[in-house]
C-alpha positions in Angstrom: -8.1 -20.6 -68.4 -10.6 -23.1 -66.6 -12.8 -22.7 -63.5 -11.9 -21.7 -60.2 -10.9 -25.1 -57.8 -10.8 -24.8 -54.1 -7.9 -26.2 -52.0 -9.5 -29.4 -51.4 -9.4 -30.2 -55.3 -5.8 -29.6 -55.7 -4.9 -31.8 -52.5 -6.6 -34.8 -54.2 -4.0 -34.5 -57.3 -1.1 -36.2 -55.7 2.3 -35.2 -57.6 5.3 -36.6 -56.3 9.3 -36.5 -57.8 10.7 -39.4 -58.6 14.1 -40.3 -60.5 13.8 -42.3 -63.8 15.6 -45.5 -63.1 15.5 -47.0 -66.6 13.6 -46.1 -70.1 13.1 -48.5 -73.1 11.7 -47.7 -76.8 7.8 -48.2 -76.8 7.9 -49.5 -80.2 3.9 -50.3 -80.0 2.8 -47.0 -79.0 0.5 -45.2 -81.9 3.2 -42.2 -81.3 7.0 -41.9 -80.8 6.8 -42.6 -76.6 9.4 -43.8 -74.0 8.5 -46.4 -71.6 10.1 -45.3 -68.2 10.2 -46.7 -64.7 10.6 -44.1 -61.9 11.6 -44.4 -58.6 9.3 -42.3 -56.2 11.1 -43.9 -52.8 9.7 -46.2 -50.6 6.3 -45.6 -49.7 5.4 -45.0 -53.3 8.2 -47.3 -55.0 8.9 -47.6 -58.9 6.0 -46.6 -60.9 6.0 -47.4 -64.6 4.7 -44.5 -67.3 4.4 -43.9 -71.0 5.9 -40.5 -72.3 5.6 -39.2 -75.8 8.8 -37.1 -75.2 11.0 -38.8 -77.8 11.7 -35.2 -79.7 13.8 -33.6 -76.8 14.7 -36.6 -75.0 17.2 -39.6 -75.7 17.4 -42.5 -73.4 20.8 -41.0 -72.0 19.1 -38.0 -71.7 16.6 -39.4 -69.2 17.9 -42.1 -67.2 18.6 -40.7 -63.6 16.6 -37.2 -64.5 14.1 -36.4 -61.4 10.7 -35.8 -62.7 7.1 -34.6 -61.6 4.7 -37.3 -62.1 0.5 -37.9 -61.1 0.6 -41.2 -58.6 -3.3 -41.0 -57.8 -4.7 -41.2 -61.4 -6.2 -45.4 -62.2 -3.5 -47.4 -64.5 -3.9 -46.6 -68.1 -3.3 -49.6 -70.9 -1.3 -48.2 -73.6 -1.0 -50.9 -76.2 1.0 -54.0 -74.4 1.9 -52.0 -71.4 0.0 -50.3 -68.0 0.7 -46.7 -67.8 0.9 -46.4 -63.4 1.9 -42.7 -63.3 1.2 -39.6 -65.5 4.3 -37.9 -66.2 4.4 -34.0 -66.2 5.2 -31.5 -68.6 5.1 -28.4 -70.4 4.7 -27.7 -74.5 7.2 -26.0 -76.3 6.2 -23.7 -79.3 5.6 -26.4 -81.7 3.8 -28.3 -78.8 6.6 -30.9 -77.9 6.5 -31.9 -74.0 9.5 -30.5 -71.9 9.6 -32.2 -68.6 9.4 -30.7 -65.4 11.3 -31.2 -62.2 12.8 -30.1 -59.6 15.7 -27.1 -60.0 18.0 -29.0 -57.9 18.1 -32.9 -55.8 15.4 -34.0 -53.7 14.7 -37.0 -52.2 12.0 -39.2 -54.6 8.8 -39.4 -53.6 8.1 -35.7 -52.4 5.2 -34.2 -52.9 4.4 -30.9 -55.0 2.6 -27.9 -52.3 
């Protein structure tokens, strides 16, 4: 467990949904990752991200999936590509990311409360 934040701290962490519009191999990553570009609607638009989440994910498996993802956190430069967006999920048992979304359709770029 970590230290108590107030409201204000969680309000500057901006996660929003977006749908996954298209996801190549990252073949230059250090570890297996996906390079996906997600759609968070149009004030937002498509955000690219980096996801090591190649054990419980194909590409089939991803494209048009709605996902949570960070929007507010500085571009990150994995290898030969920026990182705009960190994508959100959970570990498994053996520590493998499962993604988390929304239970059911709702229009990209909402935001988490």
């Amino acid at each position: 467990m970590t230290d108590d934040i107030g409201i204000e701290d969680f309000l500057k962490v901006d996660v929003r949904v977006g749908t996954i519009t298209d996801v190549q191999p990252f073949d230059k990553a250090r570890k297996p990752a996906w390079k996906l570009w997600i759609d968070f609607g149009p004030e937002i638009g498509v955000k690219k991200s980096s996801a090591q989440i190649t054990v419980h994910y194909g590409a089939d498996d991803l494209k048009g999936r709605q996902v949570a993802a960070v929007v507010n956190f500085p571009p990150r430069q994995i290898a030969d590509f920026m990182s705009e967006v960190l994508t959100l999920g959970f570990p498994d048992a053996d520590g493998e990311v499962v993604l988390i979304g929304p239970e059911r359709a709702v229009p990209n770029g909402g935001r988490l409360y």
